[in-house]
TORVODO-893226 format. One line per field, with one value per residue (C-alpha): x, y, z; residue in three letters. Coordinates in steps of 0.05 Angstrom, whole numbers. Layout:
REM TORVODO-893226
u = c(X; ...) $
v = c(Y; ...) $
w = c(Z; ...) $
res = c(ALA; ...) $
END
This chain:
REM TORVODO-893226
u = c(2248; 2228; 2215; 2254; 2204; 2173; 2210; 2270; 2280; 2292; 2328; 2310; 2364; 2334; 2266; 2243; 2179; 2212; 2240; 2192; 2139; 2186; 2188; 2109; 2102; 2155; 2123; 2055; 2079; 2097; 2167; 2209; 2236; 2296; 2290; 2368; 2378; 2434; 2383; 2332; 2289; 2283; 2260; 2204; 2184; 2185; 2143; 2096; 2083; 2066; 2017; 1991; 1980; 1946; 1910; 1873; 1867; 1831; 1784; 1773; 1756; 1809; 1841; 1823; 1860; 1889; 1929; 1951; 1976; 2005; 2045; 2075; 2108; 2150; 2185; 2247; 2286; 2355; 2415; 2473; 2483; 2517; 2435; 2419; 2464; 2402; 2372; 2377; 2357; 2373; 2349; 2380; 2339; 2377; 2399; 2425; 2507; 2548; 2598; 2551; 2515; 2577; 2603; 2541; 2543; 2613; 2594; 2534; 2588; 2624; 2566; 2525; 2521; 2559; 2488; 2451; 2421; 2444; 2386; 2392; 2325; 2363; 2327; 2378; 2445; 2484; 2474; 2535; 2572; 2554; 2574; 2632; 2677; 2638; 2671; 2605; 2578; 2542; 2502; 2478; 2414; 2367; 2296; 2261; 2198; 2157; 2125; 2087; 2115; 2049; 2001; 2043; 2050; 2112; 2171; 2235; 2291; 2357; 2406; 2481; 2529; 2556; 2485; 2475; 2413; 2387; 2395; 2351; 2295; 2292; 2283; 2233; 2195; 2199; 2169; 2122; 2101; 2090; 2037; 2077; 2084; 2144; 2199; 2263; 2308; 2378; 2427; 2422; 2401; 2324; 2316; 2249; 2202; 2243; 2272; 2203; 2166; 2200; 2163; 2108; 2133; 2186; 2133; 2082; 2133; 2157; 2084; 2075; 2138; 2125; 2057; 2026; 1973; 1967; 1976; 1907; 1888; 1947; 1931; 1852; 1864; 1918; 1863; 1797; 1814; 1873; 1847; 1911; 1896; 1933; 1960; 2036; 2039; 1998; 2042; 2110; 2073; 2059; 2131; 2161; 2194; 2260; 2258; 2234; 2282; 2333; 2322; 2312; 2380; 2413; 2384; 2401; 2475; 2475; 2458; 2519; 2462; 2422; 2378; 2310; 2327; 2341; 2316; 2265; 2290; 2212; 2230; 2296; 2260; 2206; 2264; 2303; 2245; 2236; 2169; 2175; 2094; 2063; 2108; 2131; 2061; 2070; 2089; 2057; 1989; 1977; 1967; 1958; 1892; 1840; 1873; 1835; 1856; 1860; 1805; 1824; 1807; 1734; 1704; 1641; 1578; 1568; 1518; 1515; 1516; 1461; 1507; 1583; 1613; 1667; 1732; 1775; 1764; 1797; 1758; 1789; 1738; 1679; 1642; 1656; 1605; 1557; 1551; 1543; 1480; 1451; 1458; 1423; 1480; 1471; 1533; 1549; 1612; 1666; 1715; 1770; 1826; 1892; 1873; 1825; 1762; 1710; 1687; 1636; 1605; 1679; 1715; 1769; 1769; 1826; 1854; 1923; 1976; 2032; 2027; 2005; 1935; 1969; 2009; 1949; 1908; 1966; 1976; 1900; 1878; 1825; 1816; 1840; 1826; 1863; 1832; 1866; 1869; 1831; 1842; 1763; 1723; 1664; 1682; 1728; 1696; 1746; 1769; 1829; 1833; 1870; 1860; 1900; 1933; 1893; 1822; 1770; 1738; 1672; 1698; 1727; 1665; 1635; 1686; 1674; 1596; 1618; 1647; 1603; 1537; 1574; 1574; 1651; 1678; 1719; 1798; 1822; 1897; 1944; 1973; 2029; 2049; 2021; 1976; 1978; 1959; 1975; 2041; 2063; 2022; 2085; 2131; 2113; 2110; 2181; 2211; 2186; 2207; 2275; 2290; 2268; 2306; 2366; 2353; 2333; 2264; 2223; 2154; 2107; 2151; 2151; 2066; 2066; 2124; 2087; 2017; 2036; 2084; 2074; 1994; 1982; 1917; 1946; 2017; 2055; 2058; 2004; 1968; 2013; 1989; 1924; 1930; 1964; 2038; 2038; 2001; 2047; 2109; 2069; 2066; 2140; 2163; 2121; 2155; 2225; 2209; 2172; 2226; 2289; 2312; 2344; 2302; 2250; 2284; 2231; 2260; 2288; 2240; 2186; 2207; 2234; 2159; 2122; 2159; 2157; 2078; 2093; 2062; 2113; 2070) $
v = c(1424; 1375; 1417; 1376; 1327; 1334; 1273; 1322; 1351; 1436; 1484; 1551; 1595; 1651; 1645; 1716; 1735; 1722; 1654; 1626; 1649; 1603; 1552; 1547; 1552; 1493; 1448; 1458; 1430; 1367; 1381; 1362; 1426; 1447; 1506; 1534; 1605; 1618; 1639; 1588; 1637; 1664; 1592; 1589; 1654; 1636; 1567; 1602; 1653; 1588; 1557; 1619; 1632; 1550; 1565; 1623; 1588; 1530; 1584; 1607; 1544; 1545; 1483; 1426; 1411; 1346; 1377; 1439; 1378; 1338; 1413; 1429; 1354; 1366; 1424; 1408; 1458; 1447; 1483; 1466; 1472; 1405; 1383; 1404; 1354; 1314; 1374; 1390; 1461; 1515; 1578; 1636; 1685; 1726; 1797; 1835; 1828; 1799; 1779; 1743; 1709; 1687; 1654; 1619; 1590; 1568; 1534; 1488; 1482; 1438; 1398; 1388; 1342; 1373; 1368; 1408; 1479; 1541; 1598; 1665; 1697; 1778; 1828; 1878; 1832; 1815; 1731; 1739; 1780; 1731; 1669; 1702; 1666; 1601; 1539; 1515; 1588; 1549; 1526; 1585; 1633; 1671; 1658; 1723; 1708; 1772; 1778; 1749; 1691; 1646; 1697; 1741; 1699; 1720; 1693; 1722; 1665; 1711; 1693; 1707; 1715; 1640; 1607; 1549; 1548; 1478; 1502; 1562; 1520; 1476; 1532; 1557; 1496; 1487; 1551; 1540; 1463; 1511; 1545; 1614; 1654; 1656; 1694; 1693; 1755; 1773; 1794; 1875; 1921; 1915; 1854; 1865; 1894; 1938; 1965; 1975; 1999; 2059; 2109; 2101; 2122; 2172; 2211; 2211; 2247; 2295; 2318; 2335; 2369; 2412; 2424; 2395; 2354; 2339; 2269; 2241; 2279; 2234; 2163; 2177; 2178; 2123; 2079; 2110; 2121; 2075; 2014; 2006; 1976; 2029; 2101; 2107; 2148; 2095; 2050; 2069; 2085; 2016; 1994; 2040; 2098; 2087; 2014; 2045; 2106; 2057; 2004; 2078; 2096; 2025; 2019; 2095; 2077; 2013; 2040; 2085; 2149; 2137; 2203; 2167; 2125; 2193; 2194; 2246; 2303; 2294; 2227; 2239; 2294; 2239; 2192; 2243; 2264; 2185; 2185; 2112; 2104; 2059; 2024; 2091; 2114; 2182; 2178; 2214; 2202; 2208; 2145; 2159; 2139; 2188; 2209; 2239; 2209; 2277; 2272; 2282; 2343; 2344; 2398; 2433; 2410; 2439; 2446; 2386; 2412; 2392; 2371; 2357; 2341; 2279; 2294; 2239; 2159; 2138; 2074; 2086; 2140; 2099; 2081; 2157; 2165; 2117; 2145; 2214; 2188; 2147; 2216; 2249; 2292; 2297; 2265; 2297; 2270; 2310; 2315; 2261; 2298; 2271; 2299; 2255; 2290; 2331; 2406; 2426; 2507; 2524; 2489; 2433; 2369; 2334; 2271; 2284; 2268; 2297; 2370; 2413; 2444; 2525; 2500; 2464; 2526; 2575; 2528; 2502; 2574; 2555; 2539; 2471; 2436; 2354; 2301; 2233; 2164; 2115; 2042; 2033; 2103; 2063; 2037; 2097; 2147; 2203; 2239; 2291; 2350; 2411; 2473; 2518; 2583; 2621; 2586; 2618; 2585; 2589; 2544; 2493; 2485; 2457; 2404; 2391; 2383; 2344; 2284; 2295; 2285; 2209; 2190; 2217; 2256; 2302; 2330; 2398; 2402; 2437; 2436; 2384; 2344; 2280; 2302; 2237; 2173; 2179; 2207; 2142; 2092; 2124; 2115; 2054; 2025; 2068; 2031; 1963; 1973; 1988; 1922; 1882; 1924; 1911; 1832; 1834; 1798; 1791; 1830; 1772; 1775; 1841; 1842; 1786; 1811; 1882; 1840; 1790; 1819; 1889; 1873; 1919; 1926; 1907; 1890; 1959; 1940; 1906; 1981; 2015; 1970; 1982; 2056; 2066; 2062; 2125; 2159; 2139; 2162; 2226; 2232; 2212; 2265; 2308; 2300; 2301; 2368; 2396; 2380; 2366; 2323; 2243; 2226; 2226; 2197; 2147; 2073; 2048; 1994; 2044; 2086; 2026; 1999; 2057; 2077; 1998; 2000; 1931; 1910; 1909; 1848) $
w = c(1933; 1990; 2059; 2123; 2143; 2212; 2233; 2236; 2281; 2295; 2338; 2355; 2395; 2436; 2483; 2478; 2438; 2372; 2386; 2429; 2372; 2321; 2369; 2363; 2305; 2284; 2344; 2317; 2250; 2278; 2290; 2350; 2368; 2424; 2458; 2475; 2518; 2561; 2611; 2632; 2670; 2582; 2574; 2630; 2599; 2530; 2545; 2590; 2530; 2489; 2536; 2546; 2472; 2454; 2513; 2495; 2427; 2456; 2490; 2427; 2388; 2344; 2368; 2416; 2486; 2449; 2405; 2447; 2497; 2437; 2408; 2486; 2488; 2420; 2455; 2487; 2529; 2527; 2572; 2529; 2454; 2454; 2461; 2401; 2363; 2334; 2298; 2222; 2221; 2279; 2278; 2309; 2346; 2388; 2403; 2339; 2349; 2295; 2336; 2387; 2328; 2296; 2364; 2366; 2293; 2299; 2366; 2320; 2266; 2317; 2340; 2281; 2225; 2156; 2120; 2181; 2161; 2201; 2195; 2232; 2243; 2240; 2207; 2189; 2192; 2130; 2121; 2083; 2129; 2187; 2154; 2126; 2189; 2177; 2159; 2119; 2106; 2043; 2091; 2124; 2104; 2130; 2155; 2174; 2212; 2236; 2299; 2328; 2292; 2301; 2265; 2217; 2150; 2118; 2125; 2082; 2058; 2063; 2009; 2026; 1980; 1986; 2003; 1976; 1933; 1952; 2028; 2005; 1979; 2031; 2085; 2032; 2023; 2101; 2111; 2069; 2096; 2162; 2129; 2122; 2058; 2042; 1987; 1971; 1983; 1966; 2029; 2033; 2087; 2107; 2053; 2031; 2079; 2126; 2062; 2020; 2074; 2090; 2049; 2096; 2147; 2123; 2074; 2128; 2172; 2120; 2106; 2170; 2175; 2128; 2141; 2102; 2156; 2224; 2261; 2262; 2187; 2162; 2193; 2175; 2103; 2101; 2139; 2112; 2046; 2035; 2065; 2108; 2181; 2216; 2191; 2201; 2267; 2299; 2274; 2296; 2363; 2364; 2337; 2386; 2357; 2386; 2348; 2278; 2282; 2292; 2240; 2191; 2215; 2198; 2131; 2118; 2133; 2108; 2031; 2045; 2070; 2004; 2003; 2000; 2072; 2112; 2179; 2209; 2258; 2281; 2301; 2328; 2372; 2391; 2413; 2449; 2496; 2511; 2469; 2447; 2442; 2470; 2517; 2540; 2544; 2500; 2431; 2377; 2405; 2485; 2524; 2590; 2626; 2605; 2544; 2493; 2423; 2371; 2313; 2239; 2208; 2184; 2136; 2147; 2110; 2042; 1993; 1950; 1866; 1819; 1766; 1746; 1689; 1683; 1654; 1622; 1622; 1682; 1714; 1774; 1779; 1749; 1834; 1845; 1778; 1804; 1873; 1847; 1798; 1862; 1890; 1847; 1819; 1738; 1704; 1643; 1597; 1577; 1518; 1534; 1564; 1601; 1663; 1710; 1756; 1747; 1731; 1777; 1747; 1725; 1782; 1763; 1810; 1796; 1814; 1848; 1791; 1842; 1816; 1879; 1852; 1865; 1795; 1773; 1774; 1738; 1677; 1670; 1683; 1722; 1792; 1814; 1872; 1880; 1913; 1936; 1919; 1954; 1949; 1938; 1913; 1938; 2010; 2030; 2075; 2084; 2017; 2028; 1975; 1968; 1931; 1900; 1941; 1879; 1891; 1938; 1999; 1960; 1899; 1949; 1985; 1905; 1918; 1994; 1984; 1926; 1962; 2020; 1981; 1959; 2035; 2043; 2102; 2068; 2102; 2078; 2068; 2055; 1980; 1984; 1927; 1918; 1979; 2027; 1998; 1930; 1952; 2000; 1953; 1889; 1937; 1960; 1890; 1867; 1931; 1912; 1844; 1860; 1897; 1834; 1786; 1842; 1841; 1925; 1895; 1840; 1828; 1860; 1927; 1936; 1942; 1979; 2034; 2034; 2042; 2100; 2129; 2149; 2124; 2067; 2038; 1968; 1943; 1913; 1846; 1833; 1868; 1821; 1760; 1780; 1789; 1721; 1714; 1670; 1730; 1780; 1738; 1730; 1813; 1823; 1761; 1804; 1865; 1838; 1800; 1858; 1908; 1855; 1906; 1888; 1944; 1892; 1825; 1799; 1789; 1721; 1720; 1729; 1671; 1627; 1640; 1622; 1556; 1532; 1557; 1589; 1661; 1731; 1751) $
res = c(UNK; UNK; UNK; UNK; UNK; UNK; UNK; UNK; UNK; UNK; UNK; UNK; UNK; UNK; UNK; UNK; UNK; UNK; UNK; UNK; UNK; UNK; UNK; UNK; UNK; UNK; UNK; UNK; UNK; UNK; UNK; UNK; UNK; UNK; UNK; UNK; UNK; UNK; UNK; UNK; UNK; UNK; UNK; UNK; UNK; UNK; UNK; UNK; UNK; UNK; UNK; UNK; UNK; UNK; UNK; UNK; UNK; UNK; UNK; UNK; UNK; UNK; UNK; UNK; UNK; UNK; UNK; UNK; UNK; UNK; UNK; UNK; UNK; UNK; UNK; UNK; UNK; UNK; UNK; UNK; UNK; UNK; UNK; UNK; UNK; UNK; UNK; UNK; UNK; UNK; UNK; UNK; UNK; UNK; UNK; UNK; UNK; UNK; UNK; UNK; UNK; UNK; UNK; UNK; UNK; UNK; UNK; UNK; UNK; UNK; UNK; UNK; UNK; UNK; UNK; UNK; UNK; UNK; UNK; UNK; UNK; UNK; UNK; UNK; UNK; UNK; UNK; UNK; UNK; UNK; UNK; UNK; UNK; UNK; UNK; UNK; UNK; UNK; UNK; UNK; UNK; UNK; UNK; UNK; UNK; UNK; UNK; UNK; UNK; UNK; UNK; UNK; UNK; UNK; UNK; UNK; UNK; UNK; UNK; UNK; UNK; UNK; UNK; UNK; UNK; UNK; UNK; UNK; UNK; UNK; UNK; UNK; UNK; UNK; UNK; UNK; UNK; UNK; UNK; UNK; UNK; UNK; UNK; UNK; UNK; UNK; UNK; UNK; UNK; UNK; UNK; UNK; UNK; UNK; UNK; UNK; UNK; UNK; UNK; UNK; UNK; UNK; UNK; UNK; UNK; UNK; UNK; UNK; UNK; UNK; UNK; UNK; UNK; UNK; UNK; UNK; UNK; UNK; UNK; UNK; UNK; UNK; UNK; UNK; UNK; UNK; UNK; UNK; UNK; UNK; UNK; UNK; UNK; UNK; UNK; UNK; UNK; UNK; UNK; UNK; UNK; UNK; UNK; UNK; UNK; UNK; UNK; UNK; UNK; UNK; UNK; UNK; UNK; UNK; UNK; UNK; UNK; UNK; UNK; UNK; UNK; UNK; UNK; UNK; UNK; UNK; UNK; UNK; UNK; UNK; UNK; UNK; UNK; UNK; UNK; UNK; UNK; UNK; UNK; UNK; UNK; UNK; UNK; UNK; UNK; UNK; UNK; UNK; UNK; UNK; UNK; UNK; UNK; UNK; UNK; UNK; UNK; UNK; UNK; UNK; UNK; UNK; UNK; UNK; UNK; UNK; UNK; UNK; UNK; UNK; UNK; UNK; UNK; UNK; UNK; UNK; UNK; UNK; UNK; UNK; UNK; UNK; UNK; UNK; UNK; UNK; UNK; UNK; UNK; UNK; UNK; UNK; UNK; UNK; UNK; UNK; UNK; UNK; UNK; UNK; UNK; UNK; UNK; UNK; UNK; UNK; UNK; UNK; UNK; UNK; UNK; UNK; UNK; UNK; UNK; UNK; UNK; UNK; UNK; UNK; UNK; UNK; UNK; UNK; UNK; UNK; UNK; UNK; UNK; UNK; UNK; UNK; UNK; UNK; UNK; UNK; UNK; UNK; UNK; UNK; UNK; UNK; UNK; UNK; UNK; UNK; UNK; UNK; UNK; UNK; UNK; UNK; UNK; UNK; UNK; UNK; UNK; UNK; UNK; UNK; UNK; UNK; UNK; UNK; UNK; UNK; UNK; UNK; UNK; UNK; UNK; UNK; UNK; UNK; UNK; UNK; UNK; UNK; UNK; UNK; UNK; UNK; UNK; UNK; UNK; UNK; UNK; UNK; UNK; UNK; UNK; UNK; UNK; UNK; UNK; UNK; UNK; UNK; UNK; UNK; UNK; UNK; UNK; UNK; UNK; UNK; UNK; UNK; UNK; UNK; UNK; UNK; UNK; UNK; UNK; UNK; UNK; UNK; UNK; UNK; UNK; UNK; UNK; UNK; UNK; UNK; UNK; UNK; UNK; UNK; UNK; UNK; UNK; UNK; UNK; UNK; UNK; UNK; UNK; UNK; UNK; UNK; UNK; UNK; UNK; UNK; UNK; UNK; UNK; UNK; UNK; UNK; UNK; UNK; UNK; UNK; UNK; UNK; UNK; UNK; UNK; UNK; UNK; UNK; UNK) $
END
């Protein structure tokens, strides 16, 4: 499908950070693009945000003064709708209200041409439910840019029930002509990535509810060993807390209080006391001036052992082998087994398959200590394990020298499930899954929504491919049986994968 030409021109409804963003964007693709707010001291705002923004880029080199000039003359405020009659897509950007949306919309029905797109840029809004009052709701859909709208590169195209599919495919191939990544998404609460990208946040806060690690011991490992830019506390401190609690809420309600959407009482308490993060200056982390940020939870040094025997053929664990020989650390091979690690004396290291390492060491009858995943054995430099309630301080310190002799720092936990990464990572993955075997997306746009849009170091499925399906059933049976809780039901298209031994992506 053709994407509008830049000759057409585009709308964008709202100045604040979201619109004005849009507005760039659009102008720097050539477009002619009108600028509507009720207020106009939104619009000086919003245009001053875009100078500000081509000017630093010009300071930066990544654009002459020419064509900053040439991208500030396509914008057009305007301070009635009736302005915008020339346009041929508008895009909605204001606050979340269905009611104040569908005025609006109704308004442009009235102005525009018949063949004009109507686009709303809500991210947890029903496109169907807002068109519903249309008199052309064919011709509405949703175009959800994230912010800010000039560097993130997703953009989702929101199908409502009644969209019509060539007005879907040219937003798409608009989108696209902008230089965005872009997928399509069926209407349903959270779309793609509010709804896939819970688990991070909602697993990170239920391990530390329950003990399981502190604050900065969780975001380490999620950035240290998971590759992810930011752990999830530092996240929704940068989110806001009230913002993400909210949207966790909505989606939570939404699915009609689907179990595996519940919100956290630790971040209802966080809202509560007005600990939004950042803006607010206290959220999970402290930041006031002076403020000392909390370190993770480092082990001790330990002895490093002089040899350790590999158990199973898992190439996941192949750069763990070659750092150990680099080390100096004998590598012997062991009988082929279904479990994945290493026995160091009589001391089972075990990659986490979900099972907390206490029931590890009762049914192996041996002491068992789990270690994470990491996205990259090699480049990760913090390695979380856990030991069994059973296993003595002495035998985890074989493991701890272990993974400090490779170069790791090493985090003690306590024995949760899944322990941290592995456990978000399945339910990451379990999340995705389910919005495929739902029809919200297919396989390829859920990696690439998880990938540009909240910047994941690697799509969900294509981790959970990569990982093992088998393994990652293993961890979510794991879960379910540990907790026996539907939060944790694996997806059918997990388990229809696995038993058919066919590939999610």
């Amino acid at each position: 499908m053709t994407a509008l030409s830049p000759s057409n021109a585009v709308a964008v409804i709202g100045a604040g950070t979201m619109g004005a963003g849009i507005v760039q964007v659009a102008a720097t693709a050539g477009h002619t693009v009108y600028l509507f707010d009720t207020s106009p001291e939104a619009i000086d705002k919003g245009i001053a945000q875009i100078e500000k923004f081509l000017a630093r880029s010009v300071s930066k080199g990544r654009m002459d003064d020419e064509k900053r000039i040439a991208i500030l003359g396509r914008i057009k405020r305007c301070d009635k709708l009736e302005d915008l009659a020339p346009v041929k897509l508008v895009i909605e950007a204001i606050v979340e209200n269905i009611d104040i949306k569908r005025s609006v919309f109704s308004q442009l029905e009235d102005i525009l041409d018949e063949d004009a797109i109507l686009a709303s840029n809500t991210s947890s809004i029903s496109i169907t439910e807002i068109a519903a009052k249309l008199k052309r709701p064919e011709r509405m859909v949703g175009m959800h840019f994230f912010n800010p709208a000039p560097i993130m590169k997703l953009v989702e195209i929101i199908h409502g029930l009644v969209t019509d599919k060539q007005v879907a495919d040219i937003a798409f191939a608009t989108a696209e002509a902008w230089g965005k990544k872009v997928v399509h998404a069926k209407s349903t609460p959270g779309f793609i990535v509010n709804r896939v990208a819970r688990p991070f946040y909602s697993e990170a806060l239920r391990i530390l509810q329950e003990g399981g690690a502190d604050i900065p011991t969780i975001d380490s490992c999620i950035r240290e060993s998971g590759g992810f830019r930011m752990g999830p506390f530092e996240l929704m401190d940068l989110i806001g807390n009230d913002i993400n609690f909210s949207v966790t809420q909505s989606v939570y309600n939404a699915y009609f209080q689907e179990p595996r959407y519940r919100p956290s009482l630790i971040q209802q308490e966080q809202v509560a006391a007005g600990r939004y993060g950042r803006k607010s200056g206290q959220g999970y982390y402290d930041y006031s001036e002076g403020a000392v940020t909390p370190e993770a939870s480092t082990a001790d040094s330990a002895p490093a052992p002089t040899e350790i025997t590999l158990i199973g053929e898992n190439s996941l664990l192949d750069p763990l082998v070659t750092l150990a020989e680099a080390a100096g650390i004998k590598v012997n091979k062991g009988d082929t087994d279904e479990l994945s690690g290493f026995m160091i004396d009589d001391v089972l290291v075990l990659l986490s398959d979900g099972t907390p390492a206490s029931e590890l060491s009762n049914v192996l009858s041996s002491p068992a200590i789990v270690f994470d995943l990491a996205l990259d054995y090699k480049a990760a430099s913090r390695i979380a394990l856990a030991k069994g309630d059973q296993v003595s301080d002495e035998d985890l310190a074989k493991a701890v020298g272990f993974f400090q002799a490779l170069g790791k720092k090493v985090s003690v936990i306590d024995d949760c499930p899944g322990l941290i990464v592995m456990r978000i990572v399945a339910m990451l993955a379990n999340e995705g899954s389910d919005a495929v075997y739902q029809g919200v997306t297919n396989p390829k746009g859920v990696d690439i929504a998880m990938m540009n849009g909240v910047n994941y170091p690697k799509g969900p499925l294509q981790w959970a491919q990569d990982i093992g399906l088998d393994h990652i059933f293993g961890v979510l049976d794991a879960l379910s049986s540990f907790y026996g809780e539907d939060r944790y039901r694996t997806s059918p298209l997990i388990r229809r994968a696995v038993i058919a031994g066919k590939d999610l992506v």
